[in-house]
N, C-alpha and C positions, 0 to 999 in steps of 0.2 A: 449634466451628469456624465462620468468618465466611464467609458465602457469598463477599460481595462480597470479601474481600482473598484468599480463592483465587482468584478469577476475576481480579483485578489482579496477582496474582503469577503466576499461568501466563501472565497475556499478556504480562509483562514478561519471564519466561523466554521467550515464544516469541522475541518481537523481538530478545533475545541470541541464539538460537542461529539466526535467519536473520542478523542479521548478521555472526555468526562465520563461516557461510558465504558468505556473499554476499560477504565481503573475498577470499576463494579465487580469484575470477572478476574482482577487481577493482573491485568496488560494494559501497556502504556498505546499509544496511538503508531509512533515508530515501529514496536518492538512488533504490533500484529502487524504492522506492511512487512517487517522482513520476515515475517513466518510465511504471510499470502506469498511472497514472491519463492521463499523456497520453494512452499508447497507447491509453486505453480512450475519451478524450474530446479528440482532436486539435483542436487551435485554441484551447486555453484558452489566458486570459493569465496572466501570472503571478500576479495579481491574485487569481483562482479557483485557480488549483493551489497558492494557500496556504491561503485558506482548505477545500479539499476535505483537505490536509494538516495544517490544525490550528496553522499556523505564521503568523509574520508575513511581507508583504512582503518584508525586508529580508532572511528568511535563508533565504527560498524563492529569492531572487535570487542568491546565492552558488553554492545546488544548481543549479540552472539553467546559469551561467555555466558552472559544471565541465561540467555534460552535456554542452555547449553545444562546449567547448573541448576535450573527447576523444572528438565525433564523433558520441554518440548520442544528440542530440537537434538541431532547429533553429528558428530563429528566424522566424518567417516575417512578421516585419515588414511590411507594406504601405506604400506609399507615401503622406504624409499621415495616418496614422493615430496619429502621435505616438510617445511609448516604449510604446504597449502591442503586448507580445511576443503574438505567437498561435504555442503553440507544436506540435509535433509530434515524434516520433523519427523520425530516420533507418533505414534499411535496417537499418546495426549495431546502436543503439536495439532495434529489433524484434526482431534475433537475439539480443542480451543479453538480454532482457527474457522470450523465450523457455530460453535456454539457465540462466537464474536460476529458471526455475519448476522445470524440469524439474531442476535440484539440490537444491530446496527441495522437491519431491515429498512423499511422502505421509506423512512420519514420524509427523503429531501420529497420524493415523489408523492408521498401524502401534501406535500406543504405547497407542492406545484398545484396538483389539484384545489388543495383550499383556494390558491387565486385566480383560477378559471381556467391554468395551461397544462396540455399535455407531457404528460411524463418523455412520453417516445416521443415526441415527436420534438423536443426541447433538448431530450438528450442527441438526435440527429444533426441538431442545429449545431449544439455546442459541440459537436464530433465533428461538423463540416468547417467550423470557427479555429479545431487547434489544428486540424491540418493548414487550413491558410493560413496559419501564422506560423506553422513549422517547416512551411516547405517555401523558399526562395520564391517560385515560378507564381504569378499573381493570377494566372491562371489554374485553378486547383477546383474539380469535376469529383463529386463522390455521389 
């Protein structure tokens, strides 16, 4: 068994079953990561909420628009500051963004438990696992 294509195939399972949820409420699995990340970092431009999303311009600009166009999120354009968007969610933004956590709740960690392993202490592992593979140095201490 391949470490790396479990770890590519459960993340790819997670992101289907958030986004088969996440259509319940109305939002696509993309569209709530670029609301969390605004929410987390208000005033990016589009420009940063693609690349923090992994995407290009052009099709961070599409999710945006939709956000844009059913309320929860806004534009906060300035005056003189050309087309870069600084964006933000709105009120609703916040309440979707909340009410998407709380459906997405805690399954992977219930399903850890169902097979005998600690939540925390699996998610510590796999937080000491992406740093070793994100950092050069094979020496990597958390």
């Amino acid at each position: 068994m391949n470490l790396s294509f479990v770890l590519h195939d459960l993340v790819r399972t997670l992101d289907r079953e958030a986004d088969r949820l996440l259509r319940g409420v109305g939002l696509s699995y993309p569209r709530f990561l670029a609301m969390v990340i605004v929410g987390e970092h208000p005033g990016l431009s589009g420009r940063e909420l693609a690349g923090a999303l992994g995407v290009s311009d052009p099709a961070v600009s599409g999710t945006v628009r939709a956000l844009i166009e059913s309320g929860l999120m806004q534009d906060g354009v300035r005056p003189g500051a050309g087309n870069v968007r600084r964006l933000a969610l709105t009120a609703a933004g916040s309440s979707k963004v909340a009410e998407s956590l709380e459906l997405l709740g805690s399954g992977v960690d219930d399903a850890a438990r169902r097979i005998g392993l600690d939540p925390q202490q699996l998610a510590e592992s796999l937080d000491r696992l992406h740093v070793a593979v994100s950092t050069p140095s094979a020496a990597v201490a958390r």
